[in-house]
MDAnalysis code that builds the backbone (N, CA, C; Angstrom):
import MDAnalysis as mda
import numpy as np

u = mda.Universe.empty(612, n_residues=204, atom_resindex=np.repeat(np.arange(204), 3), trajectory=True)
u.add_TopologyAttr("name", ["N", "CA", "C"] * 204)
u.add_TopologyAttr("resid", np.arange(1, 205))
u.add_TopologyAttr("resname", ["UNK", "UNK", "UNK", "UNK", "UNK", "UNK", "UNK", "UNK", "UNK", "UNK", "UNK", "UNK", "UNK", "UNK", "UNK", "UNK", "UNK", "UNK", "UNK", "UNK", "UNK", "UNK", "UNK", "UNK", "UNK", "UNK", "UNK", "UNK", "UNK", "UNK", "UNK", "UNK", "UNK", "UNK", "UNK", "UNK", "UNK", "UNK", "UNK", "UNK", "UNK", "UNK", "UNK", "UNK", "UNK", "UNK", "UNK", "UNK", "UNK", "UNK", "UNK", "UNK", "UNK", "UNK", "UNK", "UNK", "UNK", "UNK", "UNK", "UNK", "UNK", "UNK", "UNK", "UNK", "UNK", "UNK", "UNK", "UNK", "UNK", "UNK", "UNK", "UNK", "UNK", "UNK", "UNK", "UNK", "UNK", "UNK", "UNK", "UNK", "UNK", "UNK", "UNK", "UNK", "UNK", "UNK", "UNK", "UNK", "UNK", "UNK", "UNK", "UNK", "UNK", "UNK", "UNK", "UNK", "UNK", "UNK", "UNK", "UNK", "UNK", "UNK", "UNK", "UNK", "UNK", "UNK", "UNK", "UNK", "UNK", "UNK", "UNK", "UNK", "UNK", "UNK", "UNK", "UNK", "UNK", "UNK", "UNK", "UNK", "UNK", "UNK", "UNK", "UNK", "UNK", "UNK", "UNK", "UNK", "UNK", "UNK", "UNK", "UNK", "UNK", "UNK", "UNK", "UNK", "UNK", "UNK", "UNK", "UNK", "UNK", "UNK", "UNK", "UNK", "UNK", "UNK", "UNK", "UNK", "UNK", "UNK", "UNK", "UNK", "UNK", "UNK", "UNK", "UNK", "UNK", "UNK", "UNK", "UNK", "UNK", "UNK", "UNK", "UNK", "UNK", "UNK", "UNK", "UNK", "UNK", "UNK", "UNK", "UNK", "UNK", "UNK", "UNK", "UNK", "UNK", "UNK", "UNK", "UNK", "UNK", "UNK", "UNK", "UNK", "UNK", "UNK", "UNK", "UNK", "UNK", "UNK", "UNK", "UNK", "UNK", "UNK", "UNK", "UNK", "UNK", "UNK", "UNK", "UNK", "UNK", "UNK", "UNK", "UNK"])
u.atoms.positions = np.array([
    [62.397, 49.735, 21.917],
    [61.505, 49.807, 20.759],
    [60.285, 50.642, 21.121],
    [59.972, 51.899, 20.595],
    [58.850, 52.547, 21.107],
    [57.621, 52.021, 20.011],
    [56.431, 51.983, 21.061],
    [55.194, 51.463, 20.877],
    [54.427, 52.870, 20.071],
    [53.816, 51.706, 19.114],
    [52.795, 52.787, 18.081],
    [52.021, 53.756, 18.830],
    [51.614, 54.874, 18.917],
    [50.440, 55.512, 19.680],
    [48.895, 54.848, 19.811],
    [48.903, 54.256, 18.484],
    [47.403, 53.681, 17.788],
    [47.661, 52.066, 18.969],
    [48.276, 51.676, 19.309],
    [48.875, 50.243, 19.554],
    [48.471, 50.181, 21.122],
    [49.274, 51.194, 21.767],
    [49.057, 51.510, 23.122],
    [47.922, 51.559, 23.540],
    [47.221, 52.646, 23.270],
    [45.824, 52.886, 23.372],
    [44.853, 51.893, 23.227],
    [45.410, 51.122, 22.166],
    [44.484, 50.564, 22.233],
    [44.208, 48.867, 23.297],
    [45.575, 48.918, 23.499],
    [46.123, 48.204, 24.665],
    [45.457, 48.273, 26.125],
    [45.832, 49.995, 26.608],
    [45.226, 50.886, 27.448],
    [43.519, 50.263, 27.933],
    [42.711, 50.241, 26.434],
    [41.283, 49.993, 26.259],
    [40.887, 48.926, 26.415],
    [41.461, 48.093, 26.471],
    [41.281, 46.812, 25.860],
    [41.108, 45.785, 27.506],
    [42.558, 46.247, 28.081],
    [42.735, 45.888, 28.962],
    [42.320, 46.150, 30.433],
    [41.645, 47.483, 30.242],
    [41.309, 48.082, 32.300],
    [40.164, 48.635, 31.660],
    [39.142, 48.598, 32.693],
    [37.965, 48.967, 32.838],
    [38.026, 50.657, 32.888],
    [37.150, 51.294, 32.272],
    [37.052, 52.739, 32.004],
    [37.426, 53.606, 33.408],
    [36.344, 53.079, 34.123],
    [36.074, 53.138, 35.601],
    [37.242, 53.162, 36.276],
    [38.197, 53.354, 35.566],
    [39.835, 52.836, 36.711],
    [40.749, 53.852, 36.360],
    [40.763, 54.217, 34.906],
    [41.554, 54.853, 34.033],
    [41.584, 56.368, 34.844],
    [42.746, 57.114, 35.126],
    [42.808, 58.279, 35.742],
    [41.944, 59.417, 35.103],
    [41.773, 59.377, 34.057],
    [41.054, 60.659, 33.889],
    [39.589, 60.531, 33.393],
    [39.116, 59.693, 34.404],
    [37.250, 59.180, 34.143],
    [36.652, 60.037, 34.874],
    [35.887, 60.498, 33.959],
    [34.452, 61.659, 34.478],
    [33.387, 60.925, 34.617],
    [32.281, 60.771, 35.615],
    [31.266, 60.321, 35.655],
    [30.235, 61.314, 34.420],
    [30.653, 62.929, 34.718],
    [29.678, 63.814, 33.638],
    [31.575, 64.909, 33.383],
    [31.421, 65.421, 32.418],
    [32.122, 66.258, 31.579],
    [31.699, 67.643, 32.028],
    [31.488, 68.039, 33.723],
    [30.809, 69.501, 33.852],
    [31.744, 70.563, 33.918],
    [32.887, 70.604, 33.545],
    [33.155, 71.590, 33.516],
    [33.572, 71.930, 31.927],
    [33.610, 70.764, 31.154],
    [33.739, 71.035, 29.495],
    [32.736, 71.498, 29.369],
    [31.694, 70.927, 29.390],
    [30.218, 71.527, 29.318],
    [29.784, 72.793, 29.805],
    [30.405, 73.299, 30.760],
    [29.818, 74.506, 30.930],
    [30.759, 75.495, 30.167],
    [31.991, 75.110, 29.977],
    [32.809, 76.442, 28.893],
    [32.091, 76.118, 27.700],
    [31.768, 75.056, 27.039],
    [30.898, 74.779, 26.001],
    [29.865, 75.553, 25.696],
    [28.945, 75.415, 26.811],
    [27.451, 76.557, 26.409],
    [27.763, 77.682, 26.877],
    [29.138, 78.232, 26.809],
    [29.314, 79.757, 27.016],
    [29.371, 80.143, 26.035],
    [30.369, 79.606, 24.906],
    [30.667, 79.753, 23.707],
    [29.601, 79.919, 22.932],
    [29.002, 78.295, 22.626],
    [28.331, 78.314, 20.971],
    [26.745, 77.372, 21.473],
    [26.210, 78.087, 20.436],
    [24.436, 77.562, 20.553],
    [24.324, 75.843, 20.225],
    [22.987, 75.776, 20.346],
    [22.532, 73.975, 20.642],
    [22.870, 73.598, 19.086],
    [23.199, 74.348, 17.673],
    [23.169, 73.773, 16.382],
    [24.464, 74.281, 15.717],
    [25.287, 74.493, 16.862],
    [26.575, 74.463, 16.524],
    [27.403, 73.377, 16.169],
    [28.225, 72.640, 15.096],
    [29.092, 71.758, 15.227],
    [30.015, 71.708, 16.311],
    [30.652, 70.372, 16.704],
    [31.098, 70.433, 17.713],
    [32.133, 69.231, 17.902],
    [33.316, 69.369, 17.503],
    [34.248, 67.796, 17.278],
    [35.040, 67.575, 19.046],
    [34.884, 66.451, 19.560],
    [35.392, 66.397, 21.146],
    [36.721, 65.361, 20.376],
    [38.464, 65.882, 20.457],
    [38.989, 65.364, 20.366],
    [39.281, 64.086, 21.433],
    [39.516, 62.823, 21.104],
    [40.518, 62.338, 21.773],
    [39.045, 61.935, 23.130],
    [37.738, 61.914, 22.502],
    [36.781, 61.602, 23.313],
    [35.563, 60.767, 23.162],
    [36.962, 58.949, 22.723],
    [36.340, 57.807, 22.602],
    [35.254, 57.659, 23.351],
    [35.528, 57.557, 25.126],
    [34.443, 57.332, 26.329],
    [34.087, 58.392, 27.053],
    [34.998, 59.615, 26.641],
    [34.469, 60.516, 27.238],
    [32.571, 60.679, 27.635],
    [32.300, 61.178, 29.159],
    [31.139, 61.439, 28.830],
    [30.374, 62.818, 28.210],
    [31.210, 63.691, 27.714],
    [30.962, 64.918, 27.172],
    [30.039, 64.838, 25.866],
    [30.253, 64.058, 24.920],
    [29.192, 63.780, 23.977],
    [27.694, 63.410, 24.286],
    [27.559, 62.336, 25.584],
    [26.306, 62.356, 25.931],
    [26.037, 63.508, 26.651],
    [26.780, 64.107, 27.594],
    [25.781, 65.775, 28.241],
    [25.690, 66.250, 27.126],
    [26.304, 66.611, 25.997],
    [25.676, 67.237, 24.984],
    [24.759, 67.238, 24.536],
    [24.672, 66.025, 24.329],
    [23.314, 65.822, 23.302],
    [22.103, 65.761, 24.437],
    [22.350, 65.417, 25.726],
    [21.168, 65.705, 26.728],
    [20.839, 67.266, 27.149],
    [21.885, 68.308, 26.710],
    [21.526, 69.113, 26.635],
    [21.217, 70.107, 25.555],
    [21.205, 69.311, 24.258],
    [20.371, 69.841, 23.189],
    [20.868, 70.298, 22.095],
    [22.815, 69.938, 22.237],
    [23.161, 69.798, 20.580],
    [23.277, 69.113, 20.111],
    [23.178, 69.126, 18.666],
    [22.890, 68.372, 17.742],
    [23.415, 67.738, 16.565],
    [24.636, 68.502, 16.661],
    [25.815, 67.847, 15.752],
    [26.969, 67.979, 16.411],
    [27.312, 66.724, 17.162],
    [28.414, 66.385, 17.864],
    [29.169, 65.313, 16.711],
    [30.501, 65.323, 16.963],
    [31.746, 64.096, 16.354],
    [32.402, 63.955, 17.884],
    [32.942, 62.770, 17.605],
    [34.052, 62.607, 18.350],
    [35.196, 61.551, 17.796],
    [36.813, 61.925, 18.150],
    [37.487, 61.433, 17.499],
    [38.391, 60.974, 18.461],
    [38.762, 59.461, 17.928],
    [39.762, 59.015, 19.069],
    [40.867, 58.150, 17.738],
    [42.021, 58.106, 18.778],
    [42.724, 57.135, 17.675],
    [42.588, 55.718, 18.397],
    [41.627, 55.272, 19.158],
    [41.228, 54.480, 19.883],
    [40.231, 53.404, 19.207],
    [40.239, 52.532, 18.351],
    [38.736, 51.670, 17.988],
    [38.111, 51.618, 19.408],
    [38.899, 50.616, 20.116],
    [38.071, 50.313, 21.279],
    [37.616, 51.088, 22.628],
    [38.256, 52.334, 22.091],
    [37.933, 53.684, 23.117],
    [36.252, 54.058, 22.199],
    [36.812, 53.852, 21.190],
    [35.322, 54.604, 20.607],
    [34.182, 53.729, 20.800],
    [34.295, 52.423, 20.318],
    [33.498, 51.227, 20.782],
    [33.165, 51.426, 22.660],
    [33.865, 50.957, 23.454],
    [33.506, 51.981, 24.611],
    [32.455, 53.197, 24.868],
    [32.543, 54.548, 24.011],
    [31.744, 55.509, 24.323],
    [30.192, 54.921, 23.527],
    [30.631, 54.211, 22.520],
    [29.302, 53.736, 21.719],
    [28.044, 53.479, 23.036],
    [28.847, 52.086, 23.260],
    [28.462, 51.221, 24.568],
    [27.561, 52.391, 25.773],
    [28.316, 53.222, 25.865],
    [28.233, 53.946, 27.040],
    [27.062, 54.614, 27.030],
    [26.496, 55.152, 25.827],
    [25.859, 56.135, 24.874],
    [24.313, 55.513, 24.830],
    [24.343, 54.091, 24.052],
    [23.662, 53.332, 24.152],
    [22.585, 53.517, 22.657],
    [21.674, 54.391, 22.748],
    [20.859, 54.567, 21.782],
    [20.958, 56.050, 20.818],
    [22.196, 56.639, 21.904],
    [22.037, 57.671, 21.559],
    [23.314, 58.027, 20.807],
    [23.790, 56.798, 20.873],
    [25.321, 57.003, 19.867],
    [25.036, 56.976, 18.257],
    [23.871, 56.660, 18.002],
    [23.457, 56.960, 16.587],
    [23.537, 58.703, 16.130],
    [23.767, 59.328, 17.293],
    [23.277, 60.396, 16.768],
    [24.954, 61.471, 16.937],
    [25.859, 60.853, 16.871],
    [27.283, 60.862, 16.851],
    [28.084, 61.005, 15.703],
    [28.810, 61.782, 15.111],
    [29.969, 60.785, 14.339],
    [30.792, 60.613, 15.040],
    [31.044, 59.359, 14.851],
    [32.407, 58.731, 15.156],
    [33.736, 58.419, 14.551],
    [35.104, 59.002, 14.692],
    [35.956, 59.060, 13.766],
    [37.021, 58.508, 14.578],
    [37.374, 57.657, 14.035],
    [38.977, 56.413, 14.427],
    [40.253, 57.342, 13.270],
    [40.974, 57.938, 14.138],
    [42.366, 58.720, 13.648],
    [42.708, 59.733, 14.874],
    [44.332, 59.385, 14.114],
    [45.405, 60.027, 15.043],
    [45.096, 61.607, 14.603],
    [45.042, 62.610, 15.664],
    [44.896, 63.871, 15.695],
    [45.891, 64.494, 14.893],
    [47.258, 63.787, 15.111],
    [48.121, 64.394, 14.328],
    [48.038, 64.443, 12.800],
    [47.791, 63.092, 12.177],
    [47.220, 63.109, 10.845],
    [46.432, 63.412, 10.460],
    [45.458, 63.625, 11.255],
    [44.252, 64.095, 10.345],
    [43.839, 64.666, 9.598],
    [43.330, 64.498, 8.466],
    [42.489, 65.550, 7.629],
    [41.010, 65.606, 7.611],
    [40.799, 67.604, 8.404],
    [38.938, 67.253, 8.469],
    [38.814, 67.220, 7.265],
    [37.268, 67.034, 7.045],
    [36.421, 66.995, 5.824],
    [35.501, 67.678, 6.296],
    [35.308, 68.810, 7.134],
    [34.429, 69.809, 7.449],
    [34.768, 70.829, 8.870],
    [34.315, 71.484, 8.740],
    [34.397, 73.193, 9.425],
    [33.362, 72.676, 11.247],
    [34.196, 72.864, 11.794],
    [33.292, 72.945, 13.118],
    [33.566, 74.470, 14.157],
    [32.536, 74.531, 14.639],
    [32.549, 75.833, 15.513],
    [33.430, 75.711, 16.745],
    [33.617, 74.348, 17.120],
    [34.394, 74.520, 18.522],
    [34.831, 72.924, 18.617],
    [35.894, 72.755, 19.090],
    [37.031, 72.290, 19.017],
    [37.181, 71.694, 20.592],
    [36.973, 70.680, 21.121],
    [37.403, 70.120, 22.218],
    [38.129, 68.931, 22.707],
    [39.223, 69.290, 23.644],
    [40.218, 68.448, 24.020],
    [40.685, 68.704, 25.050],
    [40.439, 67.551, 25.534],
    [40.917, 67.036, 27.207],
    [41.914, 65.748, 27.372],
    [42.546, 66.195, 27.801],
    [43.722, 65.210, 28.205],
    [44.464, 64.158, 26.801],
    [44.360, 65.511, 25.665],
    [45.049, 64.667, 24.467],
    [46.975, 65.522, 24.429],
    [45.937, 66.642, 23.717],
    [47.677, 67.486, 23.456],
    [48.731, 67.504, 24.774],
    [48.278, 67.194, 25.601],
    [50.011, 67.071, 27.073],
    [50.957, 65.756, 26.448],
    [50.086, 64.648, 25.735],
    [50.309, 63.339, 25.372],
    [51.610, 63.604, 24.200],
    [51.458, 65.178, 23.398],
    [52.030, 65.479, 22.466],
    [53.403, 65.875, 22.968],
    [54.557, 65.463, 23.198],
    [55.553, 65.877, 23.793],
    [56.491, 66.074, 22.780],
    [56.418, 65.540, 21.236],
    [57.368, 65.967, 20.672],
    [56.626, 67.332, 19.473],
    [57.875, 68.505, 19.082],
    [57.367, 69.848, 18.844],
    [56.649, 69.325, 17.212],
    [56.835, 68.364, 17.107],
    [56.777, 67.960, 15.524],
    [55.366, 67.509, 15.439],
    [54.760, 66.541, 16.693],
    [53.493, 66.250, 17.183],
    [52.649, 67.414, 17.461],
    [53.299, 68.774, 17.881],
    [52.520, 69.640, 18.158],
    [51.995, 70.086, 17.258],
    [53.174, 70.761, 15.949],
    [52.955, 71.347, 15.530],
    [51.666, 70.745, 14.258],
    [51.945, 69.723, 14.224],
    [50.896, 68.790, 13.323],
    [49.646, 68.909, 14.254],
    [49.507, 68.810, 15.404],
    [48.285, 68.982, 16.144],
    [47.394, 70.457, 15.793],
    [48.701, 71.727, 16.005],
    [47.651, 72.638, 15.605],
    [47.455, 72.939, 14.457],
    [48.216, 72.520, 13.072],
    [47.458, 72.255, 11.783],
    [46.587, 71.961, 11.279],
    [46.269, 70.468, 12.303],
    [44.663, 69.897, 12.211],
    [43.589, 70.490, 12.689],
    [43.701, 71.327, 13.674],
    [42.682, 72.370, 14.087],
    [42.545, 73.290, 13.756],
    [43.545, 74.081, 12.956],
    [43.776, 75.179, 12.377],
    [42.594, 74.360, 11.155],
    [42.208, 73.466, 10.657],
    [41.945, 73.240, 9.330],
    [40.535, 72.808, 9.772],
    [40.442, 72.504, 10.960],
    [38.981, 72.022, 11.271],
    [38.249, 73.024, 11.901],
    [38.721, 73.929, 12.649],
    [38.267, 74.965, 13.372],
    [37.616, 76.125, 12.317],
    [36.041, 76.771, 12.007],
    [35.867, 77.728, 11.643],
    [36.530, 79.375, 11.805],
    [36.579, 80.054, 11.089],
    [36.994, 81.294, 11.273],
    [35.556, 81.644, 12.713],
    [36.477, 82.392, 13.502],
    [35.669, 83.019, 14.810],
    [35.013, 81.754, 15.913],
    [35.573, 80.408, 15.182],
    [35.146, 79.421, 16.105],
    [36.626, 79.112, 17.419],
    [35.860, 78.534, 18.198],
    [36.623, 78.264, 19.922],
    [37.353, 76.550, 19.198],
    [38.335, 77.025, 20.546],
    [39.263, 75.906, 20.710],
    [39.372, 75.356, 21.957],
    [39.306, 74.407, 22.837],
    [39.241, 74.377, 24.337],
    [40.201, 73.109, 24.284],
    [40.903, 73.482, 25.059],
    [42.255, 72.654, 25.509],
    [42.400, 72.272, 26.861],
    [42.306, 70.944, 27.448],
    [42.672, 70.882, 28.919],
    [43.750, 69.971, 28.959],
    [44.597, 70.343, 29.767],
    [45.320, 69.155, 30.055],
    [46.342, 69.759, 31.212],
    [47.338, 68.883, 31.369],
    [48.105, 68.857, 32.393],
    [48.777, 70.696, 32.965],
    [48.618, 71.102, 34.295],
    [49.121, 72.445, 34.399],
    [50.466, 71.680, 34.676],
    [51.192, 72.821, 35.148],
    [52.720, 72.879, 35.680],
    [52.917, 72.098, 36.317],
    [52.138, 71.820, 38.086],
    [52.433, 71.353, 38.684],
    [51.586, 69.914, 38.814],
    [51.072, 69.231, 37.678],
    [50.369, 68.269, 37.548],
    [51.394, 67.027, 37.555],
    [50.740, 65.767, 37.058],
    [51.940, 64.252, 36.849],
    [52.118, 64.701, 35.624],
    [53.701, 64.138, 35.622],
    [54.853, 64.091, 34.895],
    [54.560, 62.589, 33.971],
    [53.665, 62.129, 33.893],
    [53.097, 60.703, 33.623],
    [51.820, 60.215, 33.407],
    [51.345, 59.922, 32.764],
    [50.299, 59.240, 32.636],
    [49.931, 58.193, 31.595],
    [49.347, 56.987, 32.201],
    [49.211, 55.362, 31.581],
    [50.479, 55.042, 30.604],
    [51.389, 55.502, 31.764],
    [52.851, 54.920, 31.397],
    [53.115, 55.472, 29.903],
    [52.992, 56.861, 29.877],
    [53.174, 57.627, 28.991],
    [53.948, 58.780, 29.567],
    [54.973, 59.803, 28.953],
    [55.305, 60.532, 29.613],
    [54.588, 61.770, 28.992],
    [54.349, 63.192, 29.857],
    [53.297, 64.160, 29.052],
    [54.045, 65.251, 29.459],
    [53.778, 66.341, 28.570],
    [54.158, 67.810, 28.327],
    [53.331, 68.400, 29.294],
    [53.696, 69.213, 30.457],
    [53.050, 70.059, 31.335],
    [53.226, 71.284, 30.733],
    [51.648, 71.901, 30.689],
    [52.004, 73.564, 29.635],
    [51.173, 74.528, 31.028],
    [52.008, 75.672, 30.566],
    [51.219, 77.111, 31.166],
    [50.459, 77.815, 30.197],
    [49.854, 78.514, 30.110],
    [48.873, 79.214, 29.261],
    [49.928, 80.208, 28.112],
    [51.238, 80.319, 28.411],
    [52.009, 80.715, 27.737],
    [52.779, 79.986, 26.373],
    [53.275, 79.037, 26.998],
    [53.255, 77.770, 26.041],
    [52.387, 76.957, 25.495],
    [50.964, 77.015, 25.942],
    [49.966, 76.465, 25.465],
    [50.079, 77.819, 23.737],
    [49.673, 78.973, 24.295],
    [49.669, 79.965, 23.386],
    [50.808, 79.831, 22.643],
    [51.924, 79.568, 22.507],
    [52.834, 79.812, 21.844],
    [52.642, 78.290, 20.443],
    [52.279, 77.137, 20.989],
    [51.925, 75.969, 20.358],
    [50.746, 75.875, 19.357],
    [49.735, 76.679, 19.978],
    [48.820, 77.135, 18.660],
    [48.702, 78.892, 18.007],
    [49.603, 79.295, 18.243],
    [50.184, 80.728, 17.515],
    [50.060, 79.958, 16.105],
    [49.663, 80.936, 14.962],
    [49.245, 82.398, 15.106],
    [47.892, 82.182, 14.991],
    [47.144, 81.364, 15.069],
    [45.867, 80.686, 14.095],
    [45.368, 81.146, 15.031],
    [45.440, 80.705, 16.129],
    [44.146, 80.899, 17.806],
    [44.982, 81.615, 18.544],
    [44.172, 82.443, 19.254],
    [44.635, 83.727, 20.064],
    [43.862, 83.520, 22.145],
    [44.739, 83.181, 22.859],
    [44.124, 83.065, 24.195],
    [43.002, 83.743, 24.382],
    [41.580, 83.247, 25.024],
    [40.740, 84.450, 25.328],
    [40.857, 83.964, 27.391],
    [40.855, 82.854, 27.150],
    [40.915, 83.164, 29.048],
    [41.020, 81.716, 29.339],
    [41.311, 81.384, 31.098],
    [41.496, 80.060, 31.333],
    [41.194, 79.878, 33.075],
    [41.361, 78.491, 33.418],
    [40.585, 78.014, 34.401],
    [41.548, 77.063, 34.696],
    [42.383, 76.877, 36.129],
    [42.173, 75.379, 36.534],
    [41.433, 74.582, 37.045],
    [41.532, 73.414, 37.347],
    [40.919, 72.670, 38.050],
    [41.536, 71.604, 38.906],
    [41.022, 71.053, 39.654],
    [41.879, 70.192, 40.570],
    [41.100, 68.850, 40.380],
    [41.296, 67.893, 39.384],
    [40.711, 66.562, 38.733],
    [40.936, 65.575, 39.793],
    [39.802, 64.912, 40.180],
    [39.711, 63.727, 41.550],
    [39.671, 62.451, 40.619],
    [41.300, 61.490, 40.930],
    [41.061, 60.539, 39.840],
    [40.126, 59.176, 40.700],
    [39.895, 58.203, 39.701],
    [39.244, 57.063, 40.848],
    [39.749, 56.397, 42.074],
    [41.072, 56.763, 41.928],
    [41.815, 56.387, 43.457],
    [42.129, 57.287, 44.495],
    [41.408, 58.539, 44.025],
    [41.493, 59.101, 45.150],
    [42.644, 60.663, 45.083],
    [43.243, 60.377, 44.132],
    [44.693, 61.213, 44.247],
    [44.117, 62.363, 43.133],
    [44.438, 63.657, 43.418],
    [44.400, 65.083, 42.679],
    [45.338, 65.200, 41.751],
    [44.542, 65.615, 40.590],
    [45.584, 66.012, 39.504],
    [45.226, 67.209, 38.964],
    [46.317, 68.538, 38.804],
    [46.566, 69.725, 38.510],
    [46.599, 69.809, 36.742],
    [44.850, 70.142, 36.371],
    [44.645, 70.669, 34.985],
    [44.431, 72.034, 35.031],
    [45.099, 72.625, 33.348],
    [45.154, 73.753, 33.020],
    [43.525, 73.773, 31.946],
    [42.422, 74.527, 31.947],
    [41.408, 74.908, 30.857],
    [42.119, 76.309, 29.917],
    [42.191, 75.953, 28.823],
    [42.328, 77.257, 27.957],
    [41.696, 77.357, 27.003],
    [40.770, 78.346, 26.762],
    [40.062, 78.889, 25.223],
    [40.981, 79.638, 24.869],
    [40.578, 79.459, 23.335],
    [40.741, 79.937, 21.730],
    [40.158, 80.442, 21.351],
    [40.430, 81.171, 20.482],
    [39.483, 81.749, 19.449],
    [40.027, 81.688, 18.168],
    [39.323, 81.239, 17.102],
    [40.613, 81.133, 15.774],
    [39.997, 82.170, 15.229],
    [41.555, 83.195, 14.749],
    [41.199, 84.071, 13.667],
    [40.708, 83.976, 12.386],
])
């Protein structure tokens, strides 16, 4: 019997401390710095799939001003609230699956870390880049991280899509066009390395 996405997650949250979860950032520095390459401090700015992420607070400590973040997580988002503290007032916060979504507004840049690898079926994808295709401004960025080639085949007992910058490109064709990319070598809390791919967008 396969488990809801909304169900899991929230399972995931509920149950283990943030602090444990493989892909916990103490700070978001390398989203953040492709971030202020891109777009200015009064740019919109939606962080998919970044209930606890800490990328919403470097943001706003470094001086933008209309951040969202969207998880299909309640208690992931409740989490980043927590985390945030006084400064989660100054957030939207949106509970929905990426795949369904419908925005209700235009943002300049588009961020996601460790959501779309989660997307393994082409039907999930292709609904993924619809929703960004619809949220993303004309000439606005798209930033995608997640699993490279030689990364886990797994994660929180999930199985995930490992992409190259080729198949990343081919998944959001024709809307966003590659402008360049980065790995990184992610230190989880136990110690063990995991092989992420960074790729910008640009939507036509």
């Amino acid at each position: 019997m396969t488990t809801n996405p909304r169900d899991h997650w929230e399972a995931v949250w509920r149950e283990r401390s943030p602090e444990t979860l493989s892909w916990h950032q103490d700070h978001a520095e390398r989203s953040l710095a492709l971030i202020t390459e891109r777009v200015a401090a009064d740019a919109a700015i939606i962080d998919v799939g970044g209930g606890d992420s800490p990328l919403a607070g470097d943001l706003l400590r470094a001086g933008y001003r209309d951040v969202s973040v969207l998880d299909i997580s309640d208690a992931a988002l409740t989490q980043g609230q927590h985390r945030l503290g006084p400064l989660a007032e100054q957030v939207s916060w949106i509970a929905a699956d990426v795949t369904t979504y419908r925005p209700t507004r235009r943002y300049q840049l588009w961020h996601d870390r460790a959501v779309f690898h989660f997307l393994t079926a082409l039907a999930d994808q292709h609904c993924y880049a619809h929703t960004a295709a619809a949220a993303v401004a004309s000439g606005g960025w798209l930033l995608v991280a997640g699993f490279a080639p030689d990364g886990p085949e797994q994660c929180s007992g999930l199985p995930v899509q490992r992409h190259t910058t080729e198949s990343l490109t081919e998944a959001l064709a024709p809307t966003f066009t590659l402008v360049d990319f980065t790995p990184e070598r992610h230190l989880t809390p136990t110690g063990a390395e995991q092989s992420f791919l960074y790729a910008t967008f640009r939507r036509r």
